[in-house]
Phi, psi and omega in degrees: 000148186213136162297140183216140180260123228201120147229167187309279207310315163339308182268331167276335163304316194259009168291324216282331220238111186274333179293295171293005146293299187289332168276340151318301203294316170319301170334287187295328178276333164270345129340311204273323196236102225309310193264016167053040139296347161089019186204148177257100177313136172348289164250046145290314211263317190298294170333340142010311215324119186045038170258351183204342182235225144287185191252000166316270230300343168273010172238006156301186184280151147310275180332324136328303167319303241227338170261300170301358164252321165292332163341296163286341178272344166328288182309299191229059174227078185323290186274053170024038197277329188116234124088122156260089166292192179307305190310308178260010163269357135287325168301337175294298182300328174304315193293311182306323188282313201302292200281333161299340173311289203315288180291017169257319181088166169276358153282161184283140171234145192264155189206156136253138199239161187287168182288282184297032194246137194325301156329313159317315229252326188288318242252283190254046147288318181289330190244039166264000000 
């Protein structure tokens, strides 16, 4: 973990760089996806533990949890497969960075981030 001074355009630049993006994700998507079948499963994406989101998010309630993943498979299992392919778990990530933009805003605010975590990857695009 490293403290980083971190803003919306920063994080929308690098959503914006479909190359440096699409290689997070791919990167992040075969991390993910434990039996290498090419769609991420319900539970492939709960097992997880601290590969994609906080550590907030690993101390909801189950029943909390267990609601935020049908959202997300509602939202984004396009082709109703039970499945987050490739396609739509960029679109997943996008939509997630696009609302860290929004709530971080345009002054920089300092955070700490995870090595591997989608900010960290804005963080040193912008300063790469």
């Amino acid at each position: 973990m490293s403290v980083e001074f971190i803003d919306a355009p920063m994080v929308t630049e690098f959503v914006n760089d479909e190359k440096a993006f699409e290689k997070w994700t791919d990167e992040k998507f075969k991390t993910l996806d434990a039996d290498a079948d090419g769609v991420l499963s319900r539970d492939e994406l709960q097992r997880r533990v601290g590969k994609l989101s906080s550590r907030e998010f690993e101390l909801q309630a189950a029943n909390e949890i267990t609601s935020l993943y049908d959202t997300l498979f509602d939202k984004f299992d396009v082709d109703r497969s039970g499945t987050i392919d490739r396609m739509e778990f960029t679109a997943l990530m996008k939509e997630i960075m696009l609302a860290k933009a929004r709530g971080i805003g345009n002054s920089p605010v300092s955070v700490v981030l995870q090595e591997d975590s989608l900010l960290m990857r804005a963080v040193e695009r912008a300063n790469g």
